[in-house]
N, C-alpha and C positions, 0 to 999 in steps of 0.2 A: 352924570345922568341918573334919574331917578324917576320915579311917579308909577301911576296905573296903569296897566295893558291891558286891554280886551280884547280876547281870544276864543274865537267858534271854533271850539274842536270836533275835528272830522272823526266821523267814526273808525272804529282798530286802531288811533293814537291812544296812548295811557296819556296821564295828564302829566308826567312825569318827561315823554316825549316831547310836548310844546315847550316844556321848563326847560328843555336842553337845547332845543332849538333856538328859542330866542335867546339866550347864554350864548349859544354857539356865534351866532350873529353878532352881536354884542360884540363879544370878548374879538374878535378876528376886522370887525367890517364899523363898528360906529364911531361915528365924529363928533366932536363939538365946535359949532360955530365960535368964534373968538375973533373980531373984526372983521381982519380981510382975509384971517389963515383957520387951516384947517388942520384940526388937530388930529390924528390916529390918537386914538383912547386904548389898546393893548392890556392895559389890566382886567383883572379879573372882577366883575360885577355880580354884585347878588340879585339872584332872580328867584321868583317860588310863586305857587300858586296859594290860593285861601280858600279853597275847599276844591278836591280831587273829583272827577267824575272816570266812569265805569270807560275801560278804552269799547267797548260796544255803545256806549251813551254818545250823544253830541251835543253841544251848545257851549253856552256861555264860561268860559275859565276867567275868573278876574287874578292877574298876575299883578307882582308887585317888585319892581323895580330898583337897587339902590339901598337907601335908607328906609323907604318906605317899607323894605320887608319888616322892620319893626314893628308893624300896624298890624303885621298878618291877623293876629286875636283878634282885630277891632274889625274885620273885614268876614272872618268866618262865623260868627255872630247873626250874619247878616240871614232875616227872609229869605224865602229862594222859590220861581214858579217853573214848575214842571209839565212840560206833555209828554203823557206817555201812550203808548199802546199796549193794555193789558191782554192776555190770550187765554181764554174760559178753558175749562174740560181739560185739565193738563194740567203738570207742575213739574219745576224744575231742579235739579239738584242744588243749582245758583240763585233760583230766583229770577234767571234769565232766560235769554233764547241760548248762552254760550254752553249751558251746563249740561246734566241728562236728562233728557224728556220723559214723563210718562204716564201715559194717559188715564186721567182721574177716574173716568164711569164711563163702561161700554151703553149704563141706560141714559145721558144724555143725549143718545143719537137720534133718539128722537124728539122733537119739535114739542113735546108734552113734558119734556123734563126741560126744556131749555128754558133759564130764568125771562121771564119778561119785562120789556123795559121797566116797567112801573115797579117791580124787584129790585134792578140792579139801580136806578134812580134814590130807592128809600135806602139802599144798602150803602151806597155812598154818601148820604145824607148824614147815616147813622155815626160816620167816622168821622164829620165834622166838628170841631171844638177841643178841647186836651183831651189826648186820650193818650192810653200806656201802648207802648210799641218796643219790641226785643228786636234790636240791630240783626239782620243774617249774618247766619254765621260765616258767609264769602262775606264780610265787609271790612273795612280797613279798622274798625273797632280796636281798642288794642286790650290783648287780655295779659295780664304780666310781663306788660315790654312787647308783646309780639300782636302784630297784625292778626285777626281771629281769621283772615283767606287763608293765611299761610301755616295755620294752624291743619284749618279746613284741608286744604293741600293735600298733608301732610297726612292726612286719614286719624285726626285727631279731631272729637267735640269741644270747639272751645266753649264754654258755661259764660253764657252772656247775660246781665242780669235787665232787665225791662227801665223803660227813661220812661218821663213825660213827655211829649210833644202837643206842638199845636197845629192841626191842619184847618188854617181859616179860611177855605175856601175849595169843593169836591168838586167838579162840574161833569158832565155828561157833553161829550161833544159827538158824538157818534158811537153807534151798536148794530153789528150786525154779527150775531155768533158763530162764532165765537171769540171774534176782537172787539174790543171794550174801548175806545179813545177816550182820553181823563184831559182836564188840565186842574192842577191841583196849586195851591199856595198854601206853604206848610214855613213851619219854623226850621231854624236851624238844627241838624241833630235827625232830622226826618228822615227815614230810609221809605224810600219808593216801592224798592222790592217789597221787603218787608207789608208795603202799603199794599201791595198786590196780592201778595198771601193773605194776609186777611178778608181781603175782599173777596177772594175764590173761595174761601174758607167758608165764609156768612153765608155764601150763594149755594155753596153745597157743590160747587165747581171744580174747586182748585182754580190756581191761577199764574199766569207768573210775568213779569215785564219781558212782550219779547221789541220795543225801540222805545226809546227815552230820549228827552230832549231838555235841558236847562236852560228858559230864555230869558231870565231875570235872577240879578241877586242883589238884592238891597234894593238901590233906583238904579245899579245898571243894567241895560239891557243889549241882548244879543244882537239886535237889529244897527247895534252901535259899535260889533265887536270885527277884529278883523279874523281873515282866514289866513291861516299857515303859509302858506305858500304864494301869500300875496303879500309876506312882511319884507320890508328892504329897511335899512338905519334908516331911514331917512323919514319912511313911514313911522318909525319907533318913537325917532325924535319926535314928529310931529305930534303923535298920538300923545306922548309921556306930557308934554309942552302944556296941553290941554288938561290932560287927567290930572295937572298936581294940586289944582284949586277942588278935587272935585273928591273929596274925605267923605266917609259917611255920616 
């Protein structure tokens, strides 16, 4: 058995949570059709994902199956679009809602400091096309062998040094302050957070992602993925059955 999963992960799973679940199913519960018999399949099957999201994020995990894990590089490469929900006048130790809060400027409270849309519109504007972005330092980054969170964790700065990226597309789907709704198309390599902090930064805000969501990576889409707990073999089989013609 082998091929592509799609997977809506619910929020408070790690992505590392779905990886063990479908293994676990796998390994104990899947068959292979084989005429008129059915086989129990009892070995051990490689499973992984191709790019991790935040256990507070949801959406889209593209898993890979079997032999297919060898493609992992060719899948994490991939585009990837984002909605998130940014939160103005604040910032976080993580970058998130999971970290320490603290609030940016007692003078945003009023309605004469608070950016206006036609502000936060060019500010997002401004961050479309390549531009330089330094991974957070909660990120799974690795700084000499070691994850830069667990660094973080650990009450140490890990020294992250700045990438390129490309965000080809910023949008404005809602403003009422101090939540910001984005949906963003960025390259591979993009940190979201990261893409928040800057933008609280420009606006003289602070900022930080407090819900994230992944509904696209490459051409698959989340509207195409399954949920946890509505995976059975059978469904796996099916899904895999489909996804092997379907490479980036």
């Amino acid at each position: 058995m082998e091929g592509i999963l799609l997977v809506d992960k619910p929020a408070s799973w790690t992505s590392h949570d779905v990886v063990a679940k479908i293994r676990s199913i796998l390994q104990t519960e899947s068959r292979i059709q084989n005429s008129e018999f059915r086989i129990l399949n009892s070995g051990r099957l490689k499973v992984g994902h191709t790019g991790t999201l935040d256990p507070a994020a949801t959406g889209l995990l593209v898993l890979l199956v079997g032999d297919y894990t060898k493609k992992a590089g060719e899948f994490s490469k991939l585009d990837k679009i984002y909605e998130a929900e940014i939160t103005l006048g604040a910032t976080s130790t993580t970058g998130d809602a999971e970290g320490e809060i603290t609030a940016y400027s007692t003078q945003l409270t009023a309605n004469s400091k608070r950016p206006t849309e036609k502000r936060v519109r060019d500010v997002l504007k401004s961050f479309e096309g390549e531009i330089e972005q330094t991974p957070h330092a909660y990120s799974a980054v690795k700084i000499g062998g070691q994850r830069a969170y667990k660094l973080a964790r650990r009450g140490k700065a890990p020294r992250i040094e700045p990438r390129q990226v490309t965000v080809y597309s910023l949008q404005l789907t809602d403003y009422k302050y101090p939540l910001l709704q984005i949906t963003t198309s960025v390259s591979s390599g993009t940190y979201i957070r990261s893409l928040a902090e800057d933008i609280g930064a420009k606006l003289g805000t602070g900022a930080y992602v407090s819900a994230l969501r992944r509904t696209e990576v490459g051409k698959y889409k989340v509207a195409e993925a399954l949920s946890p707990d509505k995976i059975t073999p059978g469904v796996i089989e099916q899904h895999l059955t489909a996804g092997l013609a379907r490479t980036p």
